[in-house]
mmCIF file of the N, C-alpha and C atoms, coordinates in Angstrom:
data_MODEL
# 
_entry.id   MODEL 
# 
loop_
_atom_site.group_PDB 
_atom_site.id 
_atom_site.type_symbol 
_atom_site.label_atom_id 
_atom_site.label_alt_id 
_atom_site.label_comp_id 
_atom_site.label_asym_id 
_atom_site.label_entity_id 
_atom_site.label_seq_id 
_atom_site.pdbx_PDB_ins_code 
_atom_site.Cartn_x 
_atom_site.Cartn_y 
_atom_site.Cartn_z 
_atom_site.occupancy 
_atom_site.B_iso_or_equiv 
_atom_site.pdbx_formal_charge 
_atom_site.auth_seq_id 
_atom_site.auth_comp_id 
_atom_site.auth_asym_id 
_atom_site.auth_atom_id 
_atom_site.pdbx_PDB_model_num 
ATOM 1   N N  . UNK A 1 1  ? -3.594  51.393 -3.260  1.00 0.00 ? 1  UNK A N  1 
ATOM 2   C CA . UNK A 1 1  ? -2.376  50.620 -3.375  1.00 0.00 ? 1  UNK A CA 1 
ATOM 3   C C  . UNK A 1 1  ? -2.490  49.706 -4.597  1.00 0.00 ? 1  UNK A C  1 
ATOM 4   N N  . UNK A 1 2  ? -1.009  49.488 -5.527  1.00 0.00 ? 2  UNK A N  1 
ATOM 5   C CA . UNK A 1 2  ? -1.285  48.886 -6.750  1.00 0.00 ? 2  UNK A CA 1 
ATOM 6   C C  . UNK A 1 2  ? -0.917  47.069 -6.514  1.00 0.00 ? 2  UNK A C  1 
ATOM 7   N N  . UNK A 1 3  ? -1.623  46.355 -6.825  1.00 0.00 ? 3  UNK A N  1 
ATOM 8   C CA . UNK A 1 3  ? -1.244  44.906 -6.906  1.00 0.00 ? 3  UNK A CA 1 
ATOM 9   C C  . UNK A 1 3  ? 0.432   45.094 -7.042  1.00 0.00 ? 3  UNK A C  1 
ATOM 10  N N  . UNK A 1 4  ? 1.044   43.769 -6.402  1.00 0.00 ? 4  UNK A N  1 
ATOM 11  C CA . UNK A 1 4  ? 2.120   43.413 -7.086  1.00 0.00 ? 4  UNK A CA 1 
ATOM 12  C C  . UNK A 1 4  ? 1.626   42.791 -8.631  1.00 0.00 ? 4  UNK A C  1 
ATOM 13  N N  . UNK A 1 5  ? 3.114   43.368 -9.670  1.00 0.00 ? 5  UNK A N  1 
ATOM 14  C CA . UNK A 1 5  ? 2.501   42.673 -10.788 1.00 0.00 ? 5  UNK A CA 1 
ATOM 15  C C  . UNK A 1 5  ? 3.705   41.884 -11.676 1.00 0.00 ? 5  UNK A C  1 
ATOM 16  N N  . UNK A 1 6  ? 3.347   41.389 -12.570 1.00 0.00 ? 6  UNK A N  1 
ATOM 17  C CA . UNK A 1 6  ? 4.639   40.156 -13.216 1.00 0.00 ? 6  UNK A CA 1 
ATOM 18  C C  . UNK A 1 6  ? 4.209   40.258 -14.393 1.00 0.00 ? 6  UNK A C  1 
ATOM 19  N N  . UNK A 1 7  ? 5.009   40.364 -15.186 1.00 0.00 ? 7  UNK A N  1 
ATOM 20  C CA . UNK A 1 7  ? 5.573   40.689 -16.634 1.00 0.00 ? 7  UNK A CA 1 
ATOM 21  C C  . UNK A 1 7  ? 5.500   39.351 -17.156 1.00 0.00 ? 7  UNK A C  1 
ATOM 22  N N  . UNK A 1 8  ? 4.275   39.454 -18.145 1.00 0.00 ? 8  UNK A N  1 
ATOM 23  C CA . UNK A 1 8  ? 4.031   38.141 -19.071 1.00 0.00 ? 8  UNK A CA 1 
ATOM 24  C C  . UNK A 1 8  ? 3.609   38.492 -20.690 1.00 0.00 ? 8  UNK A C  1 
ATOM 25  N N  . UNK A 1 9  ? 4.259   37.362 -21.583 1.00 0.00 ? 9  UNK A N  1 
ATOM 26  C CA . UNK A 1 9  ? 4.205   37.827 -22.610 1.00 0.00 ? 9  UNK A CA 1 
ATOM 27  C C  . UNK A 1 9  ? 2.958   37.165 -23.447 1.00 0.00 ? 9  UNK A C  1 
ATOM 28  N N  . UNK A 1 10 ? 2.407   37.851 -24.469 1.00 0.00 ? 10 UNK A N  1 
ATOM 29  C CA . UNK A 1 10 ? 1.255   37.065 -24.886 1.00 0.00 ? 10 UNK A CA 1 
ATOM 30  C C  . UNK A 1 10 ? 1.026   37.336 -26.285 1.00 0.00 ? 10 UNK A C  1 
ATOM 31  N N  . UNK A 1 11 ? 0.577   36.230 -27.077 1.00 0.00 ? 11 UNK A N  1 
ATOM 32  C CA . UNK A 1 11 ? 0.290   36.507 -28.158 1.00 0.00 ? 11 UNK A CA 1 
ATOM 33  C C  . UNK A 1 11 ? -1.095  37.049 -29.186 1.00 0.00 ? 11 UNK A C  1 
ATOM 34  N N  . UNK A 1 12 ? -1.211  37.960 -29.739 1.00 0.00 ? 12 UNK A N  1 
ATOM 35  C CA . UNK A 1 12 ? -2.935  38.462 -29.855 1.00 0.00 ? 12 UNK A CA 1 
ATOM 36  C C  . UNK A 1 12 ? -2.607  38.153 -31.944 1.00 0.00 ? 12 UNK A C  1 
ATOM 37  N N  . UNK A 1 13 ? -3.785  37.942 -32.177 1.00 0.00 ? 13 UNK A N  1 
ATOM 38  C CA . UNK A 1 13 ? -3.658  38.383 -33.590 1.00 0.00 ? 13 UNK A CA 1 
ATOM 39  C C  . UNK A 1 13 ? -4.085  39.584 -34.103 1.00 0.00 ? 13 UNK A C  1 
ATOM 40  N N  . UNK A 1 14 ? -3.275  40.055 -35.221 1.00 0.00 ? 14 UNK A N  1 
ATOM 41  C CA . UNK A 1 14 ? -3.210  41.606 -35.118 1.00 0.00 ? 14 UNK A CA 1 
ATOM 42  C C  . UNK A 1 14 ? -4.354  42.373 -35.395 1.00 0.00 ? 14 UNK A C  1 
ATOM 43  N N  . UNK A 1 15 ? -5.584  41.789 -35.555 1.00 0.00 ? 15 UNK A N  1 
ATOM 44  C CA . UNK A 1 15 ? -6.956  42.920 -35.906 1.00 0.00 ? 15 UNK A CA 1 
ATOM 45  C C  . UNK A 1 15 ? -6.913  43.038 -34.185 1.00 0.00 ? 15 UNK A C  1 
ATOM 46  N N  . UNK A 1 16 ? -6.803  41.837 -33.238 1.00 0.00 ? 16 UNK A N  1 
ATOM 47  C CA . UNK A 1 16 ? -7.476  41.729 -31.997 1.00 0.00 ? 16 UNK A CA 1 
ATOM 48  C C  . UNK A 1 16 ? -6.436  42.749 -31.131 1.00 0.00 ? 16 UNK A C  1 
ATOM 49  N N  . UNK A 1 17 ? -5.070  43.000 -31.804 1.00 0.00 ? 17 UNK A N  1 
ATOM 50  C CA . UNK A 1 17 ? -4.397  43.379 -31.437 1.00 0.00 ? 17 UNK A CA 1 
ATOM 51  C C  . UNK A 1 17 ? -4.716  45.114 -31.945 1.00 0.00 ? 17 UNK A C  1 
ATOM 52  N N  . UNK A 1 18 ? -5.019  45.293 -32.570 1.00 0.00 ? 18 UNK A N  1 
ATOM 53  C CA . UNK A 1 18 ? -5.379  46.622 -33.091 1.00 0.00 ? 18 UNK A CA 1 
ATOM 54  C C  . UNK A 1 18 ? -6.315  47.297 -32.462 1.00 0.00 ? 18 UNK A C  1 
ATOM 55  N N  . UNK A 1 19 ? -7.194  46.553 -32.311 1.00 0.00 ? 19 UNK A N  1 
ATOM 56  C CA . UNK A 1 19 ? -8.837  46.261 -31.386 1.00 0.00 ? 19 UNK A CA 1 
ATOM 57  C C  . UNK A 1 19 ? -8.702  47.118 -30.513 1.00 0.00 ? 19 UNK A C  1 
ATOM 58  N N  . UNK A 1 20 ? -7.393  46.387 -29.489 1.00 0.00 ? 20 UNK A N  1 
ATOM 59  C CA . UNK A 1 20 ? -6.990  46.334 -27.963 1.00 0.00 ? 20 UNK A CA 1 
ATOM 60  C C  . UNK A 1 20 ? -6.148  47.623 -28.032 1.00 0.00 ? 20 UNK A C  1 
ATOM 61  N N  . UNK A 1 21 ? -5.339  48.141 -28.943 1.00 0.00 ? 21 UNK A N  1 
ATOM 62  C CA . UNK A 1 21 ? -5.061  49.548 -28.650 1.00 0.00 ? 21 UNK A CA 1 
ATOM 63  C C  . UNK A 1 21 ? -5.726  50.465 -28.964 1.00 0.00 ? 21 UNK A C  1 
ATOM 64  N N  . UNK A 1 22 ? -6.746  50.722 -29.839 1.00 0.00 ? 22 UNK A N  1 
ATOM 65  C CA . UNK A 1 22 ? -7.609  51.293 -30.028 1.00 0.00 ? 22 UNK A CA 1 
ATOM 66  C C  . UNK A 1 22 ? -8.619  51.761 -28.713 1.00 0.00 ? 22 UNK A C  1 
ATOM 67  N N  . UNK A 1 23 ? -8.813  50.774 -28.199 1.00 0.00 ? 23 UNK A N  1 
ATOM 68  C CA . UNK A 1 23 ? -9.583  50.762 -26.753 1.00 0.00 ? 23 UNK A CA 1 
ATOM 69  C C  . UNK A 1 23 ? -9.222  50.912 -25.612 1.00 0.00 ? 23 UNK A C  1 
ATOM 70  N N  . UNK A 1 24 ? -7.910  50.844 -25.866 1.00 0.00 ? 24 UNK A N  1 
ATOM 71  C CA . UNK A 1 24 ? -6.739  50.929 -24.644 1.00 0.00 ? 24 UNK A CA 1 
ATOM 72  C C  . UNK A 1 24 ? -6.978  53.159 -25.024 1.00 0.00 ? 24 UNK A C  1 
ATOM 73  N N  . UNK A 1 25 ? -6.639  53.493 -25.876 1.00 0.00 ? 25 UNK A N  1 
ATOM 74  C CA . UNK A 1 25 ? -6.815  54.939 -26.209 1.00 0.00 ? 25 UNK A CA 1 
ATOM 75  C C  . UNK A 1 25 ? -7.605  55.448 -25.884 1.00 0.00 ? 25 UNK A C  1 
ATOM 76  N N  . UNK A 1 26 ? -8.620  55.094 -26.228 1.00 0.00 ? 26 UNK A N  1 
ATOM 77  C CA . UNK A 1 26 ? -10.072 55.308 -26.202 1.00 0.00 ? 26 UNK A CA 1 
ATOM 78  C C  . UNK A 1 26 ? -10.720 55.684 -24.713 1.00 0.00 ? 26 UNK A C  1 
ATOM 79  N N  . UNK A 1 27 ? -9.923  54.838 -23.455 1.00 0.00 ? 27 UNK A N  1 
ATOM 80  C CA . UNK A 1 27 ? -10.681 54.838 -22.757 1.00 0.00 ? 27 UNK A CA 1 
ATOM 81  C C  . UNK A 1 27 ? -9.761  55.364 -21.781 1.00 0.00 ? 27 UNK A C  1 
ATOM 82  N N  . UNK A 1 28 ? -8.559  55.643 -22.378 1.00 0.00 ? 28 UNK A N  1 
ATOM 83  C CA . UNK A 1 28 ? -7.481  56.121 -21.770 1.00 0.00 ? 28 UNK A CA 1 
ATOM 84  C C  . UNK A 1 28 ? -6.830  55.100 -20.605 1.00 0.00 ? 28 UNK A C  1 
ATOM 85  N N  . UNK A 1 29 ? -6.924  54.397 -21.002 1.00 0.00 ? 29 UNK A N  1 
ATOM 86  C CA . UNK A 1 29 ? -6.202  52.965 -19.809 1.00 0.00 ? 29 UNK A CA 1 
ATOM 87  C C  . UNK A 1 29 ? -5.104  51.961 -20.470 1.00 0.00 ? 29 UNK A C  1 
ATOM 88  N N  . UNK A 1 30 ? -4.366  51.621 -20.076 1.00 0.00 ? 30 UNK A N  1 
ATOM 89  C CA . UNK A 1 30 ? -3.163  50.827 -20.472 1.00 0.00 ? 30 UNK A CA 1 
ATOM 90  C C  . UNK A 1 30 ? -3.864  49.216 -20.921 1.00 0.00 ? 30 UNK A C  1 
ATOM 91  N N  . UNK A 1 31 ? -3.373  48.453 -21.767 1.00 0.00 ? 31 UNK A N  1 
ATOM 92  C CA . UNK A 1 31 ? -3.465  47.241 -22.617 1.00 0.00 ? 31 UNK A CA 1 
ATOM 93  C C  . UNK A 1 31 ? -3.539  46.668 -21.442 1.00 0.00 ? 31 UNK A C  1 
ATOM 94  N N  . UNK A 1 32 ? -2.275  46.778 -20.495 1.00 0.00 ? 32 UNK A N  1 
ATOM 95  C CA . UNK A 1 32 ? -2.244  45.609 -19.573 1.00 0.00 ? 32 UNK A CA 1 
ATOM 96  C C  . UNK A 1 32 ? -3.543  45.771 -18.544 1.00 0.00 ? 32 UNK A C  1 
ATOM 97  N N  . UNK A 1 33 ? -4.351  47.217 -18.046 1.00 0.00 ? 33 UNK A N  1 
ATOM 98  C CA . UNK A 1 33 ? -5.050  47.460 -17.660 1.00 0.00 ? 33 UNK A CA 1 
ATOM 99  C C  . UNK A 1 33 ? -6.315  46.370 -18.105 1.00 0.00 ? 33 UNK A C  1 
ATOM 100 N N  . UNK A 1 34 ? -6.559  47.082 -19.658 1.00 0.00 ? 34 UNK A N  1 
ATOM 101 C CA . UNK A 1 34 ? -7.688  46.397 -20.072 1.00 0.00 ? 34 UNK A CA 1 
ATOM 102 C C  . UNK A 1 34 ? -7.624  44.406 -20.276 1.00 0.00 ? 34 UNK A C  1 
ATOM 103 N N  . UNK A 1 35 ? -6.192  44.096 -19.962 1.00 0.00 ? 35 UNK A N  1 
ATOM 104 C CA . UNK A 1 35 ? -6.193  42.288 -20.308 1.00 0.00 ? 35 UNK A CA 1 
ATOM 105 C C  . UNK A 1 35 ? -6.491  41.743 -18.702 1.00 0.00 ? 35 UNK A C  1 
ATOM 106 N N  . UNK A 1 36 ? -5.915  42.384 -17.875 1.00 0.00 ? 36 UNK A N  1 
ATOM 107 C CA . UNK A 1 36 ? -5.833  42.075 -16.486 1.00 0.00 ? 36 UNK A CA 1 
ATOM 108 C C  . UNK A 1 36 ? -7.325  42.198 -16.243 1.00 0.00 ? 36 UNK A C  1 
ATOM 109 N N  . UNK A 1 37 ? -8.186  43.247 -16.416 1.00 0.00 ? 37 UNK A N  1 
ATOM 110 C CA . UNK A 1 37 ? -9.571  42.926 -16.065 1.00 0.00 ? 37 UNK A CA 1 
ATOM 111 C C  . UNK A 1 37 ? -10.187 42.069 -16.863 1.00 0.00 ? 37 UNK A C  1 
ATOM 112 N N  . UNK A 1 38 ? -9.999  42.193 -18.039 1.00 0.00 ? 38 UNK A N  1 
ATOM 113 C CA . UNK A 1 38 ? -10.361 40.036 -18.745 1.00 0.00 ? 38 UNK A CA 1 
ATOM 114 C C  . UNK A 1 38 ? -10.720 39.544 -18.193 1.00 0.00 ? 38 UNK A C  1 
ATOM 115 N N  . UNK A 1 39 ? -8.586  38.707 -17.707 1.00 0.00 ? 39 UNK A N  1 
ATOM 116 C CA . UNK A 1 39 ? -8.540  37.771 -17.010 1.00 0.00 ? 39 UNK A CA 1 
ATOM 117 C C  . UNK A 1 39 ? -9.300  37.687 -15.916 1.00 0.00 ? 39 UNK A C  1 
ATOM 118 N N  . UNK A 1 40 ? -9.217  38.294 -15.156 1.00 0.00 ? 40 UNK A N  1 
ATOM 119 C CA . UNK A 1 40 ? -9.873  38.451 -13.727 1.00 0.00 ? 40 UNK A CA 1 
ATOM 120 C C  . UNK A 1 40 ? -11.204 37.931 -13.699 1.00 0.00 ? 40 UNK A C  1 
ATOM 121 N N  . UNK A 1 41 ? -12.307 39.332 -14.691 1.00 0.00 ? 41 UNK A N  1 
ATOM 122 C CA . UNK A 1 41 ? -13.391 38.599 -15.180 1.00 0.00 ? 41 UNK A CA 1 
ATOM 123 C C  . UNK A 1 41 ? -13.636 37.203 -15.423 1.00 0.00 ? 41 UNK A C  1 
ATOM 124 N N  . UNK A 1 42 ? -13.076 36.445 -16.220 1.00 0.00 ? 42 UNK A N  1 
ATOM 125 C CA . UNK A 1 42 ? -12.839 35.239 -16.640 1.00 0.00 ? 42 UNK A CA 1 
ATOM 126 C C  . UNK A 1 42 ? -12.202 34.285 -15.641 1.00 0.00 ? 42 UNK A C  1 
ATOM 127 N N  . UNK A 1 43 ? -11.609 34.600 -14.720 1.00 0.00 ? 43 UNK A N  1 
ATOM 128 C CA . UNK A 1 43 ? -11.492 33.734 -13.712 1.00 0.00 ? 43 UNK A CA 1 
ATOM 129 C C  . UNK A 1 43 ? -12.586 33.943 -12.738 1.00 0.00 ? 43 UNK A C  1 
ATOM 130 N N  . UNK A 1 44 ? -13.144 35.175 -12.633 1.00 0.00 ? 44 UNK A N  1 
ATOM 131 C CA . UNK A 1 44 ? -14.131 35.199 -11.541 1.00 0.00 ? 44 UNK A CA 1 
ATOM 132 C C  . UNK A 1 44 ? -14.982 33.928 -11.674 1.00 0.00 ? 44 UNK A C  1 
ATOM 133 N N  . UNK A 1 45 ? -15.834 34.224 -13.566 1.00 0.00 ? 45 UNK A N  1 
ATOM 134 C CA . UNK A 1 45 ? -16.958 33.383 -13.972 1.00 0.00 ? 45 UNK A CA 1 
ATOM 135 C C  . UNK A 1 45 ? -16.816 32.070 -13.491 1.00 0.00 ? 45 UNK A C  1 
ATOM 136 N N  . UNK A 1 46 ? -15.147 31.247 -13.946 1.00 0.00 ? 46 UNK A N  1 
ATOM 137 C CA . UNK A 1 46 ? -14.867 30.017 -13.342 1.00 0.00 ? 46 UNK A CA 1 
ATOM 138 C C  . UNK A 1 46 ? -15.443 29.559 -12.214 1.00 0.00 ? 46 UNK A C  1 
ATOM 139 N N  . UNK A 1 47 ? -14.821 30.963 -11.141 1.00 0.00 ? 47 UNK A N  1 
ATOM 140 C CA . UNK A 1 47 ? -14.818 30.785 -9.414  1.00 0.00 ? 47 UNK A CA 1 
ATOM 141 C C  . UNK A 1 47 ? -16.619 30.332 -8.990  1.00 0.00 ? 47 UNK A C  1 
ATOM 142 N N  . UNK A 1 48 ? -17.442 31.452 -9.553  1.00 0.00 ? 48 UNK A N  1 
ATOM 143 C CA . UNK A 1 48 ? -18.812 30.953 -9.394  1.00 0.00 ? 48 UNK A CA 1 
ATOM 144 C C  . UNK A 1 48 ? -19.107 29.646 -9.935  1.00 0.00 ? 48 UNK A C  1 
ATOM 145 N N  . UNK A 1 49 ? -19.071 29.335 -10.915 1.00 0.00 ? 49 UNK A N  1 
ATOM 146 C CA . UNK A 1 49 ? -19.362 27.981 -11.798 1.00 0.00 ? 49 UNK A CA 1 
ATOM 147 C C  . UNK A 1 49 ? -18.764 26.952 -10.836 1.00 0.00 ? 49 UNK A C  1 
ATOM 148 N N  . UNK A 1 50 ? -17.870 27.107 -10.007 1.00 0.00 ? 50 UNK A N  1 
ATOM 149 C CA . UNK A 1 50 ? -17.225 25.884 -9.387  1.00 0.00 ? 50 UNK A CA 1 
ATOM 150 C C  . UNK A 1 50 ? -17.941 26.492 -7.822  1.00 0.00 ? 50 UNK A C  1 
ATOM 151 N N  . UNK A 1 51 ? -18.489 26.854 -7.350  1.00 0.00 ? 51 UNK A N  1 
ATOM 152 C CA . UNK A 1 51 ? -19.128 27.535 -6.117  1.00 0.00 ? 51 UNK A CA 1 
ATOM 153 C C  . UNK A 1 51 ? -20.448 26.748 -6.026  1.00 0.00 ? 51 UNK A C  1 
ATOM 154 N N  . UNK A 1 52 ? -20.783 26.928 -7.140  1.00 0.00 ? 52 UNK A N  1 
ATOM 155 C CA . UNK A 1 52 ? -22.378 25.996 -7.959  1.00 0.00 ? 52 UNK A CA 1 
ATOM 156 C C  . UNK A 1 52 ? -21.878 24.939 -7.435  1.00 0.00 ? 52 UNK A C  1 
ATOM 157 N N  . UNK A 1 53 ? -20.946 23.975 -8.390  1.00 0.00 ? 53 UNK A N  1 
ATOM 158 C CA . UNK A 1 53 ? -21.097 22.819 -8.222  1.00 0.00 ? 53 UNK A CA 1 
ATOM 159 C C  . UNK A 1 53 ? -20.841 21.956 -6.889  1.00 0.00 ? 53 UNK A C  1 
ATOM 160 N N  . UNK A 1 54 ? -20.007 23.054 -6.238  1.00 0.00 ? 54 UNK A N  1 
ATOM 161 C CA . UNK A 1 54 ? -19.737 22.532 -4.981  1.00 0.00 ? 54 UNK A CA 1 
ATOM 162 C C  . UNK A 1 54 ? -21.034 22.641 -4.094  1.00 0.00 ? 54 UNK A C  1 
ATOM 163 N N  . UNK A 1 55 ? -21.815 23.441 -4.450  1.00 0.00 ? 55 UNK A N  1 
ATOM 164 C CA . UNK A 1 55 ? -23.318 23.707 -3.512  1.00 0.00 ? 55 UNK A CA 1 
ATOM 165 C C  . UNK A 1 55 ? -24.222 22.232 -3.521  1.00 0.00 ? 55 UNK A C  1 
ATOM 166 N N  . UNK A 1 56 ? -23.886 22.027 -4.918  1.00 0.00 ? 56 UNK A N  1 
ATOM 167 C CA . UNK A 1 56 ? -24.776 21.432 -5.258  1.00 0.00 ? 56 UNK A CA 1 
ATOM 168 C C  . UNK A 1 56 ? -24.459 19.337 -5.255  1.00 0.00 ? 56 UNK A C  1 
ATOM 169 N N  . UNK A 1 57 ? -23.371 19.585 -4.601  1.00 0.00 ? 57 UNK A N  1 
ATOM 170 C CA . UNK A 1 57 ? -22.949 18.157 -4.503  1.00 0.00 ? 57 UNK A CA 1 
ATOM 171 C C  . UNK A 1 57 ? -24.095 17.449 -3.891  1.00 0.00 ? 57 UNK A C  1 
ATOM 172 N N  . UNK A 1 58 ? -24.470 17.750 -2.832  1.00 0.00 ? 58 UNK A N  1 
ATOM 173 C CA . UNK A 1 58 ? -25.068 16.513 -2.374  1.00 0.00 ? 58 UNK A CA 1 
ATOM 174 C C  . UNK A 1 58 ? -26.269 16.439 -2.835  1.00 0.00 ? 58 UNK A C  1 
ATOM 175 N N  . UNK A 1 59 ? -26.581 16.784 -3.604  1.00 0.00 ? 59 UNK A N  1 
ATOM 176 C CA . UNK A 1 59 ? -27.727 16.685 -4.856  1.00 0.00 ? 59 UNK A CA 1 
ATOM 177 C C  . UNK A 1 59 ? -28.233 15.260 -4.676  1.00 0.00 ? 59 UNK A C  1 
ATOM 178 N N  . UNK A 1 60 ? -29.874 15.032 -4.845  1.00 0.00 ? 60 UNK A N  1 
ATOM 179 C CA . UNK A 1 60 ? -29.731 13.538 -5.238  1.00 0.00 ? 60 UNK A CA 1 
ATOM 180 C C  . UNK A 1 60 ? -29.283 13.128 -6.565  1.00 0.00 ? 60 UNK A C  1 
ATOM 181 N N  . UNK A 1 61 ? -29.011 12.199 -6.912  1.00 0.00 ? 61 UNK A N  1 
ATOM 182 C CA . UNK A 1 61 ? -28.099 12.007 -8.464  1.00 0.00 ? 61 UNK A CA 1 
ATOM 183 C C  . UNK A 1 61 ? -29.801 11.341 -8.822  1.00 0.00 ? 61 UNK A C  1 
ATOM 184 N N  . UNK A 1 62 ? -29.907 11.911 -10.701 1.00 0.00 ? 62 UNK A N  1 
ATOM 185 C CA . UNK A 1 62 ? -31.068 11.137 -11.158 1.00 0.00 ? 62 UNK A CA 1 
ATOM 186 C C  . UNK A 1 62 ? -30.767 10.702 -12.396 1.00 0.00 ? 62 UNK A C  1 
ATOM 187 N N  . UNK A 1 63 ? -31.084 9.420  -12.839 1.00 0.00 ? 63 UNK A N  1 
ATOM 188 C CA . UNK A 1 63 ? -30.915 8.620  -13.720 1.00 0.00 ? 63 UNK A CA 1 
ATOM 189 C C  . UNK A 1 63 ? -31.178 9.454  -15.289 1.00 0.00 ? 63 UNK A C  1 
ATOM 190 N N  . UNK A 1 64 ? -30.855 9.148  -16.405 1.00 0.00 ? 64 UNK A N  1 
ATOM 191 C CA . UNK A 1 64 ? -31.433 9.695  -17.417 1.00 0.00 ? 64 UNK A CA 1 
ATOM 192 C C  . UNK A 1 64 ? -32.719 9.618  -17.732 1.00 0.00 ? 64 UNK A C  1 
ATOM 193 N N  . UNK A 1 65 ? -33.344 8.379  -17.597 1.00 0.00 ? 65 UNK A N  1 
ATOM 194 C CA . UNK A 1 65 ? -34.928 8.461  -17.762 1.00 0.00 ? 65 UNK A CA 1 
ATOM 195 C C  . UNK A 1 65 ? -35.667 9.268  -16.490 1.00 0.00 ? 65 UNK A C  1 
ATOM 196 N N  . UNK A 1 66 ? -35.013 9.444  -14.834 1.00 0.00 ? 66 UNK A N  1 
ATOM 197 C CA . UNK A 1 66 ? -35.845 10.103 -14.436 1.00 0.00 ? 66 UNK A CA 1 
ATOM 198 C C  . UNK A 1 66 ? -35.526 11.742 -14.881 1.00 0.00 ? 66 UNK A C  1 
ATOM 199 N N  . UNK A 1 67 ? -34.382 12.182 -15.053 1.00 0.00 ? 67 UNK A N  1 
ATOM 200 C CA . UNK A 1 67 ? -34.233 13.437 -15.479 1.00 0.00 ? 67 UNK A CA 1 
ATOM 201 C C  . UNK A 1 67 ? -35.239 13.893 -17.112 1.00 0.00 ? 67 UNK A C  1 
ATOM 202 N N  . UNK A 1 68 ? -35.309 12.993 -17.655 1.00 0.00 ? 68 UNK A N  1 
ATOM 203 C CA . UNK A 1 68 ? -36.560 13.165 -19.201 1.00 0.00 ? 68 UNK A CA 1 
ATOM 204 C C  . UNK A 1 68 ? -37.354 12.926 -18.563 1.00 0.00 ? 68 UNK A C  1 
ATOM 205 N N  . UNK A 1 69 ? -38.030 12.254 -17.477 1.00 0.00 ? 69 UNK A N  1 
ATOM 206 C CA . UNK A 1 69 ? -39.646 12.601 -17.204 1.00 0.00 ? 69 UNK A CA 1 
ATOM 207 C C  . UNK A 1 69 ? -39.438 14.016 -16.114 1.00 0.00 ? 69 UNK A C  1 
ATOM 208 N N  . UNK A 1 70 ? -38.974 14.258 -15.211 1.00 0.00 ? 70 UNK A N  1 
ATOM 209 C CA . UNK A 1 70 ? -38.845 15.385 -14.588 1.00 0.00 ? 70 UNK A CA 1 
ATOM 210 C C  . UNK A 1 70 ? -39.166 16.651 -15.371 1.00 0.00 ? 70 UNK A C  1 
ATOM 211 N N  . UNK A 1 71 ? -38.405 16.707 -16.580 1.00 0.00 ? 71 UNK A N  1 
ATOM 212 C CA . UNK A 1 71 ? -38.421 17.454 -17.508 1.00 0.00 ? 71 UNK A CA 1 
ATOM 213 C C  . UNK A 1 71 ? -40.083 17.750 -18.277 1.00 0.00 ? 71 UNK A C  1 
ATOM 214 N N  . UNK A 1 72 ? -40.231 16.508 -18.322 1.00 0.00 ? 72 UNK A N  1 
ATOM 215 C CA . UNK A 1 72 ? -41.413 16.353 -19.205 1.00 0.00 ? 72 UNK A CA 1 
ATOM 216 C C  . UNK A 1 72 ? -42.673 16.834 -17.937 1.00 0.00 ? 72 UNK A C  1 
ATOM 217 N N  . UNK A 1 73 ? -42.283 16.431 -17.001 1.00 0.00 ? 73 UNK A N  1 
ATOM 218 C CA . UNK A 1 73 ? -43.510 16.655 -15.699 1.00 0.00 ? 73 UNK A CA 1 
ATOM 219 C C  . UNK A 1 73 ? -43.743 18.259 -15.861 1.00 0.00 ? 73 UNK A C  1 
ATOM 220 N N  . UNK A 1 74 ? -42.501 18.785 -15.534 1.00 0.00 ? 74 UNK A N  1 
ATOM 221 C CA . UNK A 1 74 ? -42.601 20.343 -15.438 1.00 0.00 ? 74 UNK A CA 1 
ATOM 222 C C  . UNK A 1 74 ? -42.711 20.983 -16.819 1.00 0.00 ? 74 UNK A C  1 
ATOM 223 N N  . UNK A 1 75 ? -43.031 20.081 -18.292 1.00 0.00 ? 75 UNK A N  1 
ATOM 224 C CA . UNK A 1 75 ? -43.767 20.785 -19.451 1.00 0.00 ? 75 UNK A CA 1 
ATOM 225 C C  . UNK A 1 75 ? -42.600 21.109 -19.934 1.00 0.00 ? 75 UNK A C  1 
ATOM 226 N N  . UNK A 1 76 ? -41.346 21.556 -19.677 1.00 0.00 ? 76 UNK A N  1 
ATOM 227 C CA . UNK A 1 76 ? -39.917 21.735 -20.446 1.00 0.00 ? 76 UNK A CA 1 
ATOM 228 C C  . UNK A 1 76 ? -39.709 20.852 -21.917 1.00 0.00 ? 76 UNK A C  1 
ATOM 229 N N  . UNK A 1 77 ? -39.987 19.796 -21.463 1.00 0.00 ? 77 UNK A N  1 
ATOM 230 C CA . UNK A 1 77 ? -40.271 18.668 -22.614 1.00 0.00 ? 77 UNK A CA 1 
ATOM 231 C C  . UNK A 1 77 ? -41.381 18.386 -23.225 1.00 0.00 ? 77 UNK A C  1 
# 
């Protein structure tokens, strides 16, 4: 079954735009095919990155000098 989908307009510059039909050919899949998995991609990455930070809230919070010796303890520094 295909997503519902909505008609949006966008602007590319034309090498990137050349790029994108070229590859759209190439791989035999539609432009909107190949932008929609982008986006998606690119929102996924967000979704984790904010998954993190929410894990990680109750973190103890550490000052800047203890975070540079922490650093320095474990040889990083």
């Amino acid at each position: 079954m295909q997503a519902e989908t909505t008609r949006a307009t966008i602007y590319l510059e034309k090498n990137l735009h050349k790029a994108l039909r070229l590859k759209a050919a190439d791989s035999r899949r539609s432009i909107s095919e190949i932008v929609s998995d982008a986006v998606r991609e690119s929102l996924r990455e967000d979704e984790e990155d904010l998954a993190i930070i929410a894990e990680r809230a109750n973190d103890k919070r550490l000052s800047y000098s203890e975070f540079i010796a922490k650093l320095k303890a474990d040889g990083t520094l």
